[in-house]
Structure formats: structure tokens, C-alpha cells
C-alpha positions in Angstrom: -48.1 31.8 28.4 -44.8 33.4 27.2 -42.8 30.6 29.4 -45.4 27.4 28.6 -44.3 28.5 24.9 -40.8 28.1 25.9 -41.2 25.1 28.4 -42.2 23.4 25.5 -39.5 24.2 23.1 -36.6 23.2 25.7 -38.2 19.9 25.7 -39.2 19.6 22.2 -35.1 20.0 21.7 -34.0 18.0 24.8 -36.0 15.4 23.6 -34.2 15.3 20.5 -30.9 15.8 21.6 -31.5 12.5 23.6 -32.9 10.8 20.7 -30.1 12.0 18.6 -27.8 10.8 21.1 -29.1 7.4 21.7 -29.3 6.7 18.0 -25.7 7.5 17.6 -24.9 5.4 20.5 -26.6 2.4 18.8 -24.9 2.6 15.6 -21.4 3.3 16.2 -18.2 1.3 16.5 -17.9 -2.4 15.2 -19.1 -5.8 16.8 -16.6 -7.6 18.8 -17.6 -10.8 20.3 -15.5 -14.2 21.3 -16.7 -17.4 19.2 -15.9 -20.9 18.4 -14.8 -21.8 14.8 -17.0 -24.6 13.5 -16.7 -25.3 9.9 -13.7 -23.9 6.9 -15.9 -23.7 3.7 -12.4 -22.0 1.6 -9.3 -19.6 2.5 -11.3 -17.1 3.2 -14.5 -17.9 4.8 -15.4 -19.8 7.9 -18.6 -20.5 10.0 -18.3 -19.4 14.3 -20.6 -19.9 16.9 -20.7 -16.8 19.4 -19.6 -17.6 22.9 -22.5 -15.9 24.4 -24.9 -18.2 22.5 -26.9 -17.2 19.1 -26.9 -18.6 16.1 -24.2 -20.0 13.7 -22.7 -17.3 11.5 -21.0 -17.4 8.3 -18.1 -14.5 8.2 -15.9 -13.6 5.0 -12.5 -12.6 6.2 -12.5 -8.8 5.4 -9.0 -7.2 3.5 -8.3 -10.9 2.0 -9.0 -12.8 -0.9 -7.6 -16.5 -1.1 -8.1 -18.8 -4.2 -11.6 -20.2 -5.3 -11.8 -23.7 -3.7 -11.7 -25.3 -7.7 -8.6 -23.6 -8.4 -5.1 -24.0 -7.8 -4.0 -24.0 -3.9 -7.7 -23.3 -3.4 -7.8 -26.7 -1.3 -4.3 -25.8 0.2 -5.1 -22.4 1.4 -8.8 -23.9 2.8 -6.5 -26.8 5.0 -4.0 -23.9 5.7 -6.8 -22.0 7.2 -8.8 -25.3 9.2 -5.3 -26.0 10.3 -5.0 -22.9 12.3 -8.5 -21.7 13.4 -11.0 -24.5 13.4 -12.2 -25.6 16.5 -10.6 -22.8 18.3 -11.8 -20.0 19.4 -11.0 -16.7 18.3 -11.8 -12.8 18.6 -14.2 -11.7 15.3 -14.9 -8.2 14.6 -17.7 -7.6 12.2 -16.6 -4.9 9.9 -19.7 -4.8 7.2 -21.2 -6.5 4.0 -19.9 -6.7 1.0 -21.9 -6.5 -2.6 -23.1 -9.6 -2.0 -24.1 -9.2 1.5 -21.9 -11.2 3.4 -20.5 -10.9 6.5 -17.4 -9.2 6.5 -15.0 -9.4 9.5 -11.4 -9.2 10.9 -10.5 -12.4 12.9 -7.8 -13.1 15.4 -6.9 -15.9 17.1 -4.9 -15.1 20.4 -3.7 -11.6 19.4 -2.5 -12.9 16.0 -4.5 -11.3 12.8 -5.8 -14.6 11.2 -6.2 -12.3 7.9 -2.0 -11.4 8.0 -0.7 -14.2 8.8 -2.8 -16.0 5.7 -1.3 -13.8 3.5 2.0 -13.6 5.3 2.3 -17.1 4.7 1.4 -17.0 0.8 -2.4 -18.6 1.2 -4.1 -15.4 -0.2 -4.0 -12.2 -1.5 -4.9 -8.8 0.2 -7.7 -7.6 -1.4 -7.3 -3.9 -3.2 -9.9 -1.9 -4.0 -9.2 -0.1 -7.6 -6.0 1.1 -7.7 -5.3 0.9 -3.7 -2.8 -1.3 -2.2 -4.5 -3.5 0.4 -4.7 -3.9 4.3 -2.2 -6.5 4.0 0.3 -5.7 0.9 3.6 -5.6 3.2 2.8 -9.2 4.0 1.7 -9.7 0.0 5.3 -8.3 -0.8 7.0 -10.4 1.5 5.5 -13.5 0.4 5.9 -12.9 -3.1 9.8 -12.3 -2.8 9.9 -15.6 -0.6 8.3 -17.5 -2.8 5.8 -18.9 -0.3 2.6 -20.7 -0.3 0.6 -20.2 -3.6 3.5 -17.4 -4.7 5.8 -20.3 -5.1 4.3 -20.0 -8.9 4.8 -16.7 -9.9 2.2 -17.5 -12.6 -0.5 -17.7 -9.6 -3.9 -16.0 -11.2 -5.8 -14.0 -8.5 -9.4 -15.3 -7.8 -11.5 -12.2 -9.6 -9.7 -12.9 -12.8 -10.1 -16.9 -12.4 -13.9 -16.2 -11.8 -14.1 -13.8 -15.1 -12.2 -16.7 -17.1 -14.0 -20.0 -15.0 -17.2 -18.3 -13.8 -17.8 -19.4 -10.0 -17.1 -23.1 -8.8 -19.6 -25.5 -8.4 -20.7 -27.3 -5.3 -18.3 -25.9 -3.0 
């Protein structure tokens, strides 16, 4: 009786070390997948199709935040982006949601970071949390002192402060 009693426990807690084990295995680490670019709605978000089939997915571009499409160099960071991912295919990793349950992700196309090189070239921001520099504030920096892209106005009003003064843009 004495070892029935204890048969049981070892598999009572095998049992749940394996179930502990395969739930960690299923939630861990970030999705990676290949897909092609089908549609640029702004400068920061973009529609793929996953290589190995599925349905179409809108992503925001996680650490970045470009200008609303109805504000200034909104259009111009938008073409910027289409110019260099649509069509193509690139690498997305799927990073979370944000509050408003997007899709967040890091995209590169090749091995270049879509998100750096958008904000290396002055086409958005990197996004900061409160009072943290962001993923991509080196770039920021650079652009700034170059004066490129949208920094070309030093005047140029980040998109949370246009959407507190404008509200969000209509029919984009």
C-alpha cells in the first residue's frame, strides 16, 4: 500500500512537471515568420501575407511612431515606407499588442531593420515610453542634427500631441 501511495505521487508530480513544461514551451519566445507585404495604410503600419499561407495580417511597426496620414509628411513618410517594403518580402517578428490591440512587430527586409532605417532617414520618431528614450533614439538624434526627412522642420509636432490637438484622422 505504502509504495501504491507513492507510485501515485511520483506521477501525480511527473505529470505536472510535463504539463508545466509543455505550457512553457508553447508560450515562450516571439513569432518569426517570412511574408509578403501587400498594402502601406501610413508610416507605420502595413498589411503581409505569411509565406506559409494564412490569412492577411495587419502589423504596427513596434519602437516607431511616424506622422498621422492627415498631417504633415504623413503622406511622405507612408510613400517612404511603400517605396521600400511593399511587395517585397520581408522577415516580421511579432512582438505583442498594444492598448488598442494591434499587432505589434519588428520588420526587416533583408537583414535591414525596416523600423531604423525609417527613423534613420527622418520618416518617424522612435516611440518612448514615459520618460525613456526609445529603441531607436541614436538614429532620432542623427536625423534631427541632419535635418532629414520630416526633421527638416524643426517645428515638426510628434503624432500623440497632433491627435490630442486634431483628434484622430478621418478615412484613412
Amino acid at each position: 500500500m505504502q509504495l501504491q501511495k507513492y507510485s501515485l505521487r511520483a506521477l501525480v508530480a511527473v505529470g505536472l512537471t510535463a504539463g508545466l513544461f509543455i505550457s512553457q514551451t508553447v508560450t515562450t519566445g516571439p513569432t518569426v515568420y517570412l511574408a509578403d507585404v501587400t498594402h502601406v495604410h501610413d508610416g507605420d503600419s502595413l498589411w503581409v501575407r505569411p509565406l506559409g499561407g494564412g490569412e492577411r495580417q495587419r502589423l504596427r511597426l513596434d519602437g516607431i511612431d511616424a506622422p498621422e496620414i492627415c498631417q504633415a509628411d504623413g503622406a511622405a513618410a507612408r510613400d517612404r515606407l511603400a517605396a521600400m517594403v511593399l511587395q517585397r518580402q520581408v522577415r516580421v517578428e511579432v512582438t505583442g499588442q498594444d492598448r488598442y490591440r494591434r499587432t505589434l512587430a519588428r520588420v526587416w527586409l533583408g537583414g535591414d531593420d525596416v523600423q531604423a532605417t525609417l527613423v534613420a532617414q527622418g520618416w518617424a520618431w522612435s516611440y518612448r515610453g514615459r520618460d525613456q528614450a526609445g529603441p531607436y533614439d541614436r538614429e532620432e538624434r542623427l536625423a534631427r542634427r541632419q535635418g532629414r526627412g520630416l526633421f527638416a522642420d524643426p517645428q515638426a509636432e510628434p503624432p500623440g500631441d497632433f491627435r490630442r490637438r486634431h483628434g484622430p484622422c478621418t478615412n484613412d
